[in-house]
Structures are given as C-alpha cells and as structure tokens.
C-alpha positions as CSV (number, residue, x, y, z in Angstrom):
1,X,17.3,3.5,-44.6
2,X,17.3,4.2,-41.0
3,X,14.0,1.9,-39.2
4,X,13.1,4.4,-36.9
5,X,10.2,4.2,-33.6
6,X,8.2,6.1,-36.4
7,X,8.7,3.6,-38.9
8,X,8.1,0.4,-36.8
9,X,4.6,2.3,-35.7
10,X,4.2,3.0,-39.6
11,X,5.0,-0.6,-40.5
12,X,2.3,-1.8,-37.6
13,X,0.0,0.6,-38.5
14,X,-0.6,-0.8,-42.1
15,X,-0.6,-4.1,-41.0
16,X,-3.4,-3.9,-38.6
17,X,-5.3,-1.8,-41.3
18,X,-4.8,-3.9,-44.1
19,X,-5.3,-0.6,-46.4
20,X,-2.9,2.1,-46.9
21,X,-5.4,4.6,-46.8
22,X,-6.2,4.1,-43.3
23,X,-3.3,3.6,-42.8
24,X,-1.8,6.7,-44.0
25,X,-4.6,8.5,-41.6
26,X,-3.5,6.8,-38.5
27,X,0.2,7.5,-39.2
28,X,-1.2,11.3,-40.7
29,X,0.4,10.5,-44.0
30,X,-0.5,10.2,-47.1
31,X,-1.0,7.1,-48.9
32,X,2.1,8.1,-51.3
33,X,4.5,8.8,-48.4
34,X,3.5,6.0,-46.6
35,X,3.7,3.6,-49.9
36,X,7.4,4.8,-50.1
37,X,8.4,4.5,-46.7
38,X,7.5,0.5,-46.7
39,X,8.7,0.0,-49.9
40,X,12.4,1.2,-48.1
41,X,11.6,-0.7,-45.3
42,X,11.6,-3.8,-47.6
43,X,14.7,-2.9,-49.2
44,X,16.4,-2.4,-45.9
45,X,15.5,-5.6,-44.6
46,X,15.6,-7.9,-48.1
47,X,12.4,-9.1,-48.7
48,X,8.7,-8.2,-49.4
49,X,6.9,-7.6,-46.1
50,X,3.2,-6.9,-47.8
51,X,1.2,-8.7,-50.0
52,X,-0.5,-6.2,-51.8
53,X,-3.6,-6.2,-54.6
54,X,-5.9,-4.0,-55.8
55,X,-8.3,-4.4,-52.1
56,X,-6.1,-5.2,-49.8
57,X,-2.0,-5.7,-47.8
58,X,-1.7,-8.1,-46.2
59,X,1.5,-9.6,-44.2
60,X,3.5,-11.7,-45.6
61,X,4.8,-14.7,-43.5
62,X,8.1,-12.6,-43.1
63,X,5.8,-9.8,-42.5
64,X,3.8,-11.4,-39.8
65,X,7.6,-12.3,-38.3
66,X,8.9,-8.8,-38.5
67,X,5.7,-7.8,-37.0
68,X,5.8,-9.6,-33.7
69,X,9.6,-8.2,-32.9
70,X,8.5,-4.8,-34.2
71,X,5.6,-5.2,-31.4
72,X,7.9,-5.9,-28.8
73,X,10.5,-2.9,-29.8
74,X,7.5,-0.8,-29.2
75,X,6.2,-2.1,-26.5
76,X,9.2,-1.9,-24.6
77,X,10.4,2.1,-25.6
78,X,6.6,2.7,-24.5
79,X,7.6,1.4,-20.7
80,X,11.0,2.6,-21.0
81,X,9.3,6.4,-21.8
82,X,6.8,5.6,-19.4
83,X,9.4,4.9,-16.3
84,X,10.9,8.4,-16.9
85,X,7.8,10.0,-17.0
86,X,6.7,8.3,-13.6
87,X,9.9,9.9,-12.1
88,X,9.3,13.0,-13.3
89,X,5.3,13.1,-12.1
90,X,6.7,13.6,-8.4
91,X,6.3,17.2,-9.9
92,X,2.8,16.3,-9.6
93,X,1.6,12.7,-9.1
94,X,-0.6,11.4,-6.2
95,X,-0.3,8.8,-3.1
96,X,-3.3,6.8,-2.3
97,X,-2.6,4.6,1.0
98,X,-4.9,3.1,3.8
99,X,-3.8,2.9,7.0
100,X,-5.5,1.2,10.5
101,X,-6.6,4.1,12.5
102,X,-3.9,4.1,15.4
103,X,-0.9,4.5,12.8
104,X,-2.7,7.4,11.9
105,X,-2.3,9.4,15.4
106,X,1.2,10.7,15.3
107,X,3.6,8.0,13.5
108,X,2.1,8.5,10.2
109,X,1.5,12.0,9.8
110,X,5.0,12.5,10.9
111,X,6.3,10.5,7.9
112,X,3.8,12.2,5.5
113,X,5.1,15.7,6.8
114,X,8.7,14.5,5.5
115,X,7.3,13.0,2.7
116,X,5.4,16.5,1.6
117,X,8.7,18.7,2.3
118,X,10.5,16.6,-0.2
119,X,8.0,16.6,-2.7
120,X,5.2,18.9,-2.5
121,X,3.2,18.6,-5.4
122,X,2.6,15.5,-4.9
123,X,-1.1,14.7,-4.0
124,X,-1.7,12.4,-0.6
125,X,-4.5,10.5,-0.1
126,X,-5.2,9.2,3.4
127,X,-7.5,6.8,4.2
128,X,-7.9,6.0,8.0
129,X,-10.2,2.6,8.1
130,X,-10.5,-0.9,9.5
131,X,-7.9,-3.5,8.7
132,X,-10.5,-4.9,6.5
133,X,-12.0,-2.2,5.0
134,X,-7.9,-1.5,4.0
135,X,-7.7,-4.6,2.3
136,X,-10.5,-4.0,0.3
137,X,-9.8,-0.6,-0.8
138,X,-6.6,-2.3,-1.9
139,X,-8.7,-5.4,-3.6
140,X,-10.4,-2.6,-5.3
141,X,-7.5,-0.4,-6.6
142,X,-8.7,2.6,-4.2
143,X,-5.3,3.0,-2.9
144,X,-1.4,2.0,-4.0
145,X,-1.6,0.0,-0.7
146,X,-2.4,-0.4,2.7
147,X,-0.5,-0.4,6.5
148,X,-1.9,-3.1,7.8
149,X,-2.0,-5.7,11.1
150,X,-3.4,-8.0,8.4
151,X,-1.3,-9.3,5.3
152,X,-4.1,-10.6,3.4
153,X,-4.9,-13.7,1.2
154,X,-1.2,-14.6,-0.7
155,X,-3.2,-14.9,-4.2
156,X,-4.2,-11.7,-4.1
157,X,-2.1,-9.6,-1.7
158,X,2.2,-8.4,-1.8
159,X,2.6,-8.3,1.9
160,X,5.7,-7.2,3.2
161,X,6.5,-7.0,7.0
162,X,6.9,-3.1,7.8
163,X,7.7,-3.5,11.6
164,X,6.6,-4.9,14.7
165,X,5.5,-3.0,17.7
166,X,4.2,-3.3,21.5
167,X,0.7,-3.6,22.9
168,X,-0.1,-2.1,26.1
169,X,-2.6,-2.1,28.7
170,X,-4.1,1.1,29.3
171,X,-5.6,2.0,32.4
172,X,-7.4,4.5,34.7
173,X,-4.3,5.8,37.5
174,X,-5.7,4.0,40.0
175,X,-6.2,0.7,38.3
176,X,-4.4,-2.4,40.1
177,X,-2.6,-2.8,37.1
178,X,-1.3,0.9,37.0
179,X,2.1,0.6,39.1
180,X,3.5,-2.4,36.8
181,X,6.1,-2.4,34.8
182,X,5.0,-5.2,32.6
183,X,1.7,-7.1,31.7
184,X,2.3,-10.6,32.0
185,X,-0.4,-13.6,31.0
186,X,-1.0,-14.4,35.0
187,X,-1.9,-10.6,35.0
188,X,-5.0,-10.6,32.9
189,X,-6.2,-13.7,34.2
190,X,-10.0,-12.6,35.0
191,X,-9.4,-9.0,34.2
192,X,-12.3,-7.1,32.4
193,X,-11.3,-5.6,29.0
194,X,-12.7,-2.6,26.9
195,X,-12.9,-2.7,23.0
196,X,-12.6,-1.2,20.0
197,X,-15.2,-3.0,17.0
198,X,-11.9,-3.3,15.3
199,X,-10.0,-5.7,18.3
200,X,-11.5,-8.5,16.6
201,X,-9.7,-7.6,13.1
202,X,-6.4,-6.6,14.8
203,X,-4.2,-9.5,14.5
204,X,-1.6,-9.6,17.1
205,X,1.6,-12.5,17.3
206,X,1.7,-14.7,20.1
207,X,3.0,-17.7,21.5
208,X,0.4,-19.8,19.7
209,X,0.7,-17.5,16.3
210,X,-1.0,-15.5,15.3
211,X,-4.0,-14.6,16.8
212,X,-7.3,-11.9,16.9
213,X,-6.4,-9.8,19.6
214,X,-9.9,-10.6,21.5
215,X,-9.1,-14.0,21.2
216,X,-5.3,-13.3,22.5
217,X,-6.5,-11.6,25.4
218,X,-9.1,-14.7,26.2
219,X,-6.7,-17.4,25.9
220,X,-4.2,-15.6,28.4
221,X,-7.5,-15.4,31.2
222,X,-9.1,-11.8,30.3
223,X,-12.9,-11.4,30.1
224,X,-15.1,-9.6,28.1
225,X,-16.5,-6.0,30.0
226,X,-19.5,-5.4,28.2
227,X,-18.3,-2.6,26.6
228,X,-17.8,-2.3,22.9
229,X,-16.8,1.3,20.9
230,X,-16.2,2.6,17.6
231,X,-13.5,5.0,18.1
232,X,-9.8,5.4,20.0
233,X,-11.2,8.7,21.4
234,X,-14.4,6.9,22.9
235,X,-12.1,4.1,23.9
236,X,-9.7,6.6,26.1
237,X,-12.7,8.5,27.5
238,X,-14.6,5.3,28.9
239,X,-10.7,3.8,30.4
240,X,-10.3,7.5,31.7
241,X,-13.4,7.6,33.0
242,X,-12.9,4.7,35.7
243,X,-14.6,1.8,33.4
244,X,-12.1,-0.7,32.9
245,X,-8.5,-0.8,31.2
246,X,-8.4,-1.9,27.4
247,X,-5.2,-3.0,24.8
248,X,-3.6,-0.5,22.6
249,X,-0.6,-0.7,20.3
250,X,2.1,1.7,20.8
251,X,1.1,4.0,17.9
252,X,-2.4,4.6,19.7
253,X,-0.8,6.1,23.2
254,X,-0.8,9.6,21.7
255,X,-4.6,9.1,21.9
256,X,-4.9,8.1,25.7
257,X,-1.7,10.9,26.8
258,X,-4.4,13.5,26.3
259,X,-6.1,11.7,29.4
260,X,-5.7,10.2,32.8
261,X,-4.6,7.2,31.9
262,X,-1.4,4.9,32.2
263,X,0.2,2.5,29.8
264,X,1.4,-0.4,31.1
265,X,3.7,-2.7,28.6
266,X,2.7,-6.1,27.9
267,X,5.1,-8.8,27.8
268,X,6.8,-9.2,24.2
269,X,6.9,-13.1,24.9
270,X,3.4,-12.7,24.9
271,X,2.1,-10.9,22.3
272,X,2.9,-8.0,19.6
273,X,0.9,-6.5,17.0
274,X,3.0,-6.8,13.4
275,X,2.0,-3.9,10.2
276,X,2.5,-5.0,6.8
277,X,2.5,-3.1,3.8
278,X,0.3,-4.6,1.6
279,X,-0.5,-4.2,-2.4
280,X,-2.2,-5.9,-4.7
281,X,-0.4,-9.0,-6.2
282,X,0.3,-7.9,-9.8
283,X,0.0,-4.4,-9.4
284,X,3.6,-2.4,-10.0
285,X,3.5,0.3,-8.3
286,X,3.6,4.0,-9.1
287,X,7.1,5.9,-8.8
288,X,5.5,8.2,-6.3
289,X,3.8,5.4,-4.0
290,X,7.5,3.8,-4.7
291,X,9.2,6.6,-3.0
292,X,6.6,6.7,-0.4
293,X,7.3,3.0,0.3
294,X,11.1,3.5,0.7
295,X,10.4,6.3,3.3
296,X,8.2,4.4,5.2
297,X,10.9,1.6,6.1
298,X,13.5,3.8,6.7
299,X,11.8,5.8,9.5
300,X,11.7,4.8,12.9
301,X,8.9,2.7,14.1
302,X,6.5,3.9,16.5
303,X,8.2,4.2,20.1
304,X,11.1,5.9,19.0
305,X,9.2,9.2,18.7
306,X,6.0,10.0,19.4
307,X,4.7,7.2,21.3
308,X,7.8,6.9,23.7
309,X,6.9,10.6,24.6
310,X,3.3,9.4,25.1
311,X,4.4,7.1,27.8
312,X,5.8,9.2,29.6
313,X,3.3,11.6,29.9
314,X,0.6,8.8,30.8
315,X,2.4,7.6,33.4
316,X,2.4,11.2,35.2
C-alpha cells in the first residue's frame, strides 16, 4: 500500500474522532472504505495502530507515535503548498506598508511605480503617518511593515537599516544662512527654528547618538521659534513666507522646490536622519511584501533622483 497525503489526513482524521463514522464524514467516506484503508495502513506499517471496540478507536501507543510524525508530514506539505501559492498570488496579492510622510513625496512613489509595472495586480496599500503611528500600525498587523526613522522596541520589532540620508536647513532666499554651502553646529548657534509636530519623533544620528531631532538641533545652539505645524506643505509656506528656516530630510526637498526657498546641507559629522524597515518580530512576511522589500534596497536612496533635482531648483 502506498501512504499517501490522503491517507495520513485519513489516519489523523480517525484519530482525533475516535469513531469511524465521523470520521468517514470528515474524510467524505464511508465507514467501510475508511475501515479498509486503516486496516492497509496497519499491514503496511506492521502493527495495529487502533484500539477498537464496540464505542470507540482509540490510538494505540504505536498509534499515538505514528501520529505525531504523520502531523509533522502534514504540516510541512501544507507550508510547502502554501509557499508556491504565495508566489503565485503576485497575480493578485496586496502590499500594506507605512511610511513617514517625507518618503512619501517623490522617493517612494517612484519605487511603487516600478513596483506596479512589474506586477500589477497586486494591491498597494499606502499609509503616509507619523513614525509612531507607523509603528503601531505595525504592532497592530495594519501593515507588512513600516519605513521608519524609528526602529522600534527589539522585542517586538525586525528592524533593518534601509539607508541613511542628509538633513538640510531650509530657508527663505534671503536668509543669512542661504549662500552656505554647509550647516555647521557654530551655524545654528541661537538660530530660530520652524517645526513639524513630528520633529520630536524624527530620530536623527549624531555625534552623541542618537537623538530627537528638536533635541539635536538644541544641543548644537538652535532655539525654539514659536512656530509649530502639522504638515510639510504648511511647513514650506511659513519658511517661504519669510518666518524662519526649519530642518528637512533630503526626501522632503521636493516639497519646499515648489517654493522660494533654499536648502542648505547640514554637516554629516553632525547629524543624519537613518530609515529602517521595520516588521513585527515573528511575523514572516508575505511573498508579495517580500518582493516589495527586495526592491526597496536595491533602489537608489533619496538624492540620487528626485531630491538631487530638488536642490537644484531651490537654490535658483
């Protein structure tokens, strides 16, 4: 007799039901066929497998054995069937990542596009938040995982380090800050900032380690302008507008270029703002949000596109 998938899930099937009628019904049998199929199974393997009477089958101790490897047989064709169909749902399939707003402006949709031309059926699901509203739609299975400044808590989050990009100072043209070439520490000292709510959340790496960018910006002698907003656009309005200069990572210059600003580098050695891409600990990620991944650190960072282009038009 050859022990089949469908006789292993026969075999289980009566011992987990104890009866052969039910049995029967779960492996849509009849009692008769399913009687003679473990009665082969026993003479296959040498020895009685059921202890039957008039009630009841139960396992024997080789039963219970047999049972446990039979378990594992399963278990493992299940994944194995399962891991072909995963690569074959990027006929279908769905994405769902969370991203810091400034990715978002042109580096990301950039690598979505390619992602889409590859495979267009799949579904992409783009949520543009706060770094920690990311991490909780990750915490909370929302999304296959986030692009993040922050990594998260070890026992809980799979951080990997995506890439590392500039900050900048942005400024109105005629800023005293406008004609640099680079920001250095002694440049801040007692220069008035604009913010974005989410400065406080953006962790940027310094010197010191790592730091909140507001408190970054304090320790190298900025001050606090007064002026607090909830949006990149609002940000590049008020710094366009005359108020006051503010820090933005080289993904976000796309959103100033549309205005009268200038972007001003700041010094490496000082600070830089690093992106992680984060899942939950644990959690094996789907063969689409797999191939997403493996896009993601192949394409260029942001600088080598989009936001090199929007450097040169803000310095115009």
């Amino acid at each position: 007799m050859h022990i089949s998938d469908h006789v292993l899930r026969c075999f289980l099937a009566l011992a987990d039901a104890g009866q052969f009628t039910v049995a029967a019904e779960r492996c849509h049998l009849t009692q008769s066929a399913l009687s003679q199929m473990i009665s082969r199974l026993e003479e296959r393997v040498g020895m009685q497998l059921f202890n039957r009477d008039a009630r009841s089958v139960t396992p024997t101790d080789e039963g219970r054995r047999f049972a446990e490897t039979a378990r594992r047989i399963t278990a493992d064709l299940d994944r194995a069937i399962a891991d072909l169909r995963d690569i074959a749902t990027l006929q279908a399939g769905q994405v769902a990542l969370a991203v810091v707003p400034s990715l978002a402006v042109v580096w990301l949709p950039q690598v979505l596009q390619q992602f889409h031309q590859r495979h267009p059926a799949v579904r992409l699901q783009l949520h543009d938040q706060s770094s920690v509203r990311c991490l909780e739609l990750v915490r909370q299975g929302v999304v296959d995982f986030a692009l993040n400044s922050q990594p998260g808590t070890p026992h809980e989050m799979d951080a990997e380090l995506l890439f590392e990009e500039s900050l900048y100072l942005v400024c109105p043209p005629n800023h005293p800050l406008a004609r640099e070439t680079q920001v250095t520490a002694r440049s801040l000292t007692g220069l008035p900032l604009l913010h974005t709510q989410g400065t406080d959340n953006m962790l940027v790496r310094t010197g010191k380690g790592m730091r909140g960018a507001r408190r970054a910006l304090y320790e190298a002698g900025a001050v606090d302008s007064g002026f607090e907003v909830a949006s990149l656009a609002t940000l590049a309005g008020l710094v366009a507008s005359g108020l006051g200069a503010c820090l933005a990572p080289e993904s976000a210059l796309p959103q100033f270029s549309l205005l009268p600003t200038r972007a001003v580098r700041i010094s490496p050695r000082m600070m830089t703002r690093p992106i992680y891409f984060v899942h939950q600990k644990g959690r094996t990620l789907s063969h689409a949000a797999r191939g997403m991944r493996e896009l993601l650190f192949r394409s260029p960072r942001p600088g080598s596109v989009g936001a090199s282009t929007a450097r040169a038009r803000s310095k115009k």
